[in-house]
C-alpha positions as CSV (number, residue, x, y, z in Angstrom):
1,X,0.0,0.0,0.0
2,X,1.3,3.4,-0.8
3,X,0.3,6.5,0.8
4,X,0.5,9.8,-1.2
5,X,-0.5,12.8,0.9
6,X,0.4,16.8,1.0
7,X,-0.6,17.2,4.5
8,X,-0.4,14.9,7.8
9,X,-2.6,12.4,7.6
10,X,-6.0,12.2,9.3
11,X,-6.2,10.3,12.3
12,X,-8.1,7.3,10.9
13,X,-5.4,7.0,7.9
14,X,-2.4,6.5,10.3
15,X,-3.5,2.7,10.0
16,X,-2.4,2.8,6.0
17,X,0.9,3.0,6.9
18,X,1.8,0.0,8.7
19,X,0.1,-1.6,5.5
20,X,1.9,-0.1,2.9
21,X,5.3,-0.7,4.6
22,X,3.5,-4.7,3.6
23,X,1.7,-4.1,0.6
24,X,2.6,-1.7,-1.9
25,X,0.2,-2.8,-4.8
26,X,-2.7,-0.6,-3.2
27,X,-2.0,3.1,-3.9
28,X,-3.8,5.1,-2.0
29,X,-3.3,9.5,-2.5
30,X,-5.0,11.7,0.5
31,X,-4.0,15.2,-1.6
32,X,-7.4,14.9,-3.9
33,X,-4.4,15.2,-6.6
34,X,-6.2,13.2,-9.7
35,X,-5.6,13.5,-13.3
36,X,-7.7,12.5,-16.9
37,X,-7.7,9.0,-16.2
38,X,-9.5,8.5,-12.5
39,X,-13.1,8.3,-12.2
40,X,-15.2,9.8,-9.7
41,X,-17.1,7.2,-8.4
42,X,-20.1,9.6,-7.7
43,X,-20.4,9.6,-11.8
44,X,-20.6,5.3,-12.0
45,X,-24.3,5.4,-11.0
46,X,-25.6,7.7,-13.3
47,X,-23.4,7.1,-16.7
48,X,-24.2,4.0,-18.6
49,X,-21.5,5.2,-20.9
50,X,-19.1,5.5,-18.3
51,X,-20.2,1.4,-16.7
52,X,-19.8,0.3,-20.3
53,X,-15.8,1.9,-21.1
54,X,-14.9,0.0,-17.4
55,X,-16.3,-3.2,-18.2
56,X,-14.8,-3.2,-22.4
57,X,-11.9,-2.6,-20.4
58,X,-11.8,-5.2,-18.0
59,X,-12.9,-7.8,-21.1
60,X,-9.2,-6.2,-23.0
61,X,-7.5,-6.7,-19.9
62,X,-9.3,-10.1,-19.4
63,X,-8.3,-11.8,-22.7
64,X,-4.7,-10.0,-22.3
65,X,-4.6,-12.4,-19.1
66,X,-6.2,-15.0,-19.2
67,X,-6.3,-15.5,-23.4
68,X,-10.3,-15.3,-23.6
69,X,-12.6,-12.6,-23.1
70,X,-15.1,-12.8,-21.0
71,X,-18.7,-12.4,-21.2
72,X,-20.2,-8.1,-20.3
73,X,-21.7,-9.5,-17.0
74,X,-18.4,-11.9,-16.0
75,X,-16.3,-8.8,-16.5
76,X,-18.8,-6.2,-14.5
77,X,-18.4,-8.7,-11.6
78,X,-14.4,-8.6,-12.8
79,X,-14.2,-5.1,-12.5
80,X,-16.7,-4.7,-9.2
81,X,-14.8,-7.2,-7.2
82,X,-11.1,-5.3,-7.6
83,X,-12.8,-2.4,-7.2
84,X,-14.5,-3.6,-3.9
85,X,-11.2,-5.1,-2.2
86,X,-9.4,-2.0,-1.7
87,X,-12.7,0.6,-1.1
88,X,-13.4,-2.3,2.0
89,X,-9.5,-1.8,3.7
90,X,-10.1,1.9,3.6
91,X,-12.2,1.6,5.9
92,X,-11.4,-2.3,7.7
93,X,-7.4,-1.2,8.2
94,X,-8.6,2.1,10.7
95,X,-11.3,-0.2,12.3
96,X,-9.2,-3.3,13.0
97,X,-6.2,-1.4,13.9
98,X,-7.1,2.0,15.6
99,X,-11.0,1.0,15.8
100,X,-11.9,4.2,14.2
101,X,-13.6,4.4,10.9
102,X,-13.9,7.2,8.2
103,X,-16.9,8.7,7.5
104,X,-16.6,8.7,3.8
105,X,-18.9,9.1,1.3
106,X,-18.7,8.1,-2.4
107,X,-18.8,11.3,-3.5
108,X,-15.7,11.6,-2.1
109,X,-13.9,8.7,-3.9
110,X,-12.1,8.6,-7.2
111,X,-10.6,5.1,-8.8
112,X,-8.2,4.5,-11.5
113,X,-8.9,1.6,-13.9
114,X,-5.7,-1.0,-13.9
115,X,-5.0,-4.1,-16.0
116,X,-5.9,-7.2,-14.1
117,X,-2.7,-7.5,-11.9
118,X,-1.6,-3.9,-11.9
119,X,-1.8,-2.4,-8.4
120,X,-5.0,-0.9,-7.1
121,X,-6.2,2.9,-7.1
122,X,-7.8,4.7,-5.0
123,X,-8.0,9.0,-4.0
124,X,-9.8,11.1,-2.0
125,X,-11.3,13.7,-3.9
126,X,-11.5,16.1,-0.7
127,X,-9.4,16.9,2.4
128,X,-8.3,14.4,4.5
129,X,-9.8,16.7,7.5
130,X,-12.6,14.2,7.4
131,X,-15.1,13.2,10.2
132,X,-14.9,9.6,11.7
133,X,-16.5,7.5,14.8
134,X,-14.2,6.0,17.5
135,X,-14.8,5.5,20.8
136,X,-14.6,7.1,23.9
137,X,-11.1,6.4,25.3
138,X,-9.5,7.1,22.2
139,X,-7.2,9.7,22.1
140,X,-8.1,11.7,19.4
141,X,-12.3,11.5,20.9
142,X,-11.5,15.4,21.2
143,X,-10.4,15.7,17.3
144,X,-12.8,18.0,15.2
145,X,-14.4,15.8,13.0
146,X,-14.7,12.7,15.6
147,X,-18.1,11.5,16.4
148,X,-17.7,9.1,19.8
149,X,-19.7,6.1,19.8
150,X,-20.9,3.9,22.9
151,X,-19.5,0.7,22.2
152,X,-17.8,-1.8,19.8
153,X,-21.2,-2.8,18.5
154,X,-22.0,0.6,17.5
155,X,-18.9,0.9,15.9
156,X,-19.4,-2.0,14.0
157,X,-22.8,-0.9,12.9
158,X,-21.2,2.4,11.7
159,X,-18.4,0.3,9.5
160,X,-20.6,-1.8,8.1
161,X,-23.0,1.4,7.5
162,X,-20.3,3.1,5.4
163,X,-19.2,0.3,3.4
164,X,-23.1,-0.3,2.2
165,X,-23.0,3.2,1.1
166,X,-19.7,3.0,-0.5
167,X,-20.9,-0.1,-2.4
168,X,-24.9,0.4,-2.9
169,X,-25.3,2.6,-5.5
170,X,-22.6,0.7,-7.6
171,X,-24.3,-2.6,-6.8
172,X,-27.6,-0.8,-8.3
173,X,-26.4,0.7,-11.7
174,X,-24.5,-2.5,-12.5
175,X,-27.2,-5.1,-11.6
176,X,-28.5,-4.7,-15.1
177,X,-25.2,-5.4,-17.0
178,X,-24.4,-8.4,-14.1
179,X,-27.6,-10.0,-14.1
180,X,-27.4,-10.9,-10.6
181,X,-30.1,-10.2,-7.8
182,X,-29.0,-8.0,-4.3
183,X,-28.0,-11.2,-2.5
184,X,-25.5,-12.1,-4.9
185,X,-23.9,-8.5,-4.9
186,X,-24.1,-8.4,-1.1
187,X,-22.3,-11.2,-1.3
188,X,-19.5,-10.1,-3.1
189,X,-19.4,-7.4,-0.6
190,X,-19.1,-9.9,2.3
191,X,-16.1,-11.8,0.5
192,X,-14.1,-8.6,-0.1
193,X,-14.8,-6.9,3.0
194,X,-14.0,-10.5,4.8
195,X,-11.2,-11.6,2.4
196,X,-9.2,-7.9,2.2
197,X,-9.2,-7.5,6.2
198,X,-7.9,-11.3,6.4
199,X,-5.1,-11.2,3.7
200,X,-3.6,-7.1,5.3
201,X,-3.9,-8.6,8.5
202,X,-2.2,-12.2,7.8
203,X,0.6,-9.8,6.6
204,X,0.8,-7.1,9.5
205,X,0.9,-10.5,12.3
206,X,-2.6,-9.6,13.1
207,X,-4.7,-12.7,11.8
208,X,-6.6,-13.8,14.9
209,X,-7.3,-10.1,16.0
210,X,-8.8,-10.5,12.6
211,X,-10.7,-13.3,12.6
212,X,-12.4,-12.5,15.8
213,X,-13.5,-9.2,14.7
214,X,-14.9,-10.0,11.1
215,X,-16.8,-13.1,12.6
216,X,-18.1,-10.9,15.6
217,X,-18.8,-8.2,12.5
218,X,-20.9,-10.2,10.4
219,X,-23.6,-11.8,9.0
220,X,-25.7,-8.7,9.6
221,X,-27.8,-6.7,7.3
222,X,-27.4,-6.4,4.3
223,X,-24.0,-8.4,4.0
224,X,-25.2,-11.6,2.7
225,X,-23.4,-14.3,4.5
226,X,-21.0,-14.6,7.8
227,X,-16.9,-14.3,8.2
228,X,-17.2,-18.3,8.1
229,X,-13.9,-19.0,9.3
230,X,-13.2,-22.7,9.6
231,X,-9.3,-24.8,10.6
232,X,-8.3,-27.7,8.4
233,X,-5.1,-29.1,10.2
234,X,-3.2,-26.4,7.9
235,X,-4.8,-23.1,8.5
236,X,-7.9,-21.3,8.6
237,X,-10.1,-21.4,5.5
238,X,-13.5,-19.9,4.4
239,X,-15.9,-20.7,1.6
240,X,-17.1,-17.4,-0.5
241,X,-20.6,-16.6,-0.1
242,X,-20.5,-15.6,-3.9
243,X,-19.0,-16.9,-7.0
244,X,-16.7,-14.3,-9.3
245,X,-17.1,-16.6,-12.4
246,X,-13.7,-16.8,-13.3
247,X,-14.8,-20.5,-14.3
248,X,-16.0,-19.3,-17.4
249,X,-12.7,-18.7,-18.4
250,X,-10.7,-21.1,-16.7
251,X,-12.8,-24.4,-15.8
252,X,-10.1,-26.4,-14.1
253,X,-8.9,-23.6,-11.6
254,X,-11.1,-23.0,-9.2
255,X,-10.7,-19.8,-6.5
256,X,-9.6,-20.1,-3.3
257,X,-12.8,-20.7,-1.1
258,X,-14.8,-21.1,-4.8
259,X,-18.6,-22.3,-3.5
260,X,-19.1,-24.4,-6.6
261,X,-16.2,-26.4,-5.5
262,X,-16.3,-26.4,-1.7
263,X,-19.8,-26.7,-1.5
């Protein structure tokens, strides 16, 4: 992960760094700095035009990959599953780590499109100065901007709140061109918010702080699905509550987790 910011960071984006000494494929700038190339996410809902140029381009960078290009609704889910993954740890990293969260919206979000194994990116498109929730015996409860919450349960309800909102309206302009239902998306939602968290956290030591908190976090509304964590004698696996359809391109290699395989 790699943090780009003109000013000292606000106190939920502390966590980022720890990560991006990890994880440098996730790019993420805090100095609203974007150029012709990003896309504010505020636009995706409302622009067919704009839906349809991501998803051509995810089928390019699909049959670049992978030698095939897959169907207009395989490569919406393509495109709304890397998008997913890193909008979750902006908010999971501060949670799990300094259990604070951002009170982002989408209108505050830009993305940049990259081939399928390029690095993912992500910028604010306003000041860092931004609210978030934490509790009351964290230090910075007497930050501008911090909104002190009563518990861990209602700081969970605030994380997963934020999340929805980041990922609702996207999961409503593209259900047409996915031709999947709500469940399905929500359940895309619940592997990448699950699956991001688990993978930062396996790298940063922190996998059973982890664990415990996604499977105390979910299922709840309208997450489809639980954290599902399960041992096996080598580790801790899960089973996806949705599938990404990368079997339509290659049959005989099946995702980690895949639910048409585990099930």
């Amino acid at each position: 992960m790699t943090v780009l910011s003109a000013a000292p960071p606000a106190p939920w984006a502390t966590a980022y760094q720890a990560f991006a000494r990890v994880f440098p494929q996730l790019r993420v700038r805090l100095d609203g700095q974007v150029g012709r190339d990003w896309v504010a996410v505020s636009r995706l809902p409302a622009s067919r035009a704009l839906r349809a140029r991501l998803i051509a381009a995810e089928q390019r960078g699909a049959e670049r990959r992978y030698g095939r290009a897959p169907r207009p609704d395989v490569a919406a889910g393509f495109w709304l599953h890397r998008y997913a993954w890193p909008v979750c740890l902006l908010f999971t990293l501060p949670w799990l780590l300094q259990r604070r969260v951002p009170l982002l919206g989408p209108e505050q979000l830009a993305c940049r499109h990259q081939p399928l194994g390029g690095p993912a990116e992500l910028s604010l498109l306003e000041s860092c100065s931004t609210g978030f929730a934490c509790l009351s015996d964290d230090p910075a409860a007497d930050s501008p901007g911090a909104l002190v919450l009563p518990g861990q349960g209602a700081l969970d309800a605030t994380l997963r709140r934020v999340v929805a909102a980041q990922l609702g309206p996207l999961f409503r302009a593209f259900g047409p061109e996915l031709r999947r239902g709500p469940r399905t998306l929500w359940g895309l939602a619940t592997d990448e918010l699950v699956e991001g968290l688990w993978f930062a956290a396996g790298l940063l030591g922190e996998e059973a702080r982890a664990v415990a908190a996604l499977s105390e976090l979910l299922p709840a509304e309208p997450f489809t699905g639980a954290a599902d964590f399960r041992a096996d004698g080598t580790g801790l696996r899960r089973t996806r509550v949705s599938c990404c359809l990368f079997y339509t391109l290659r049959p005989d290699q099946p995702c980690a987790g895949c639910p048409r395989t585990c099930r």
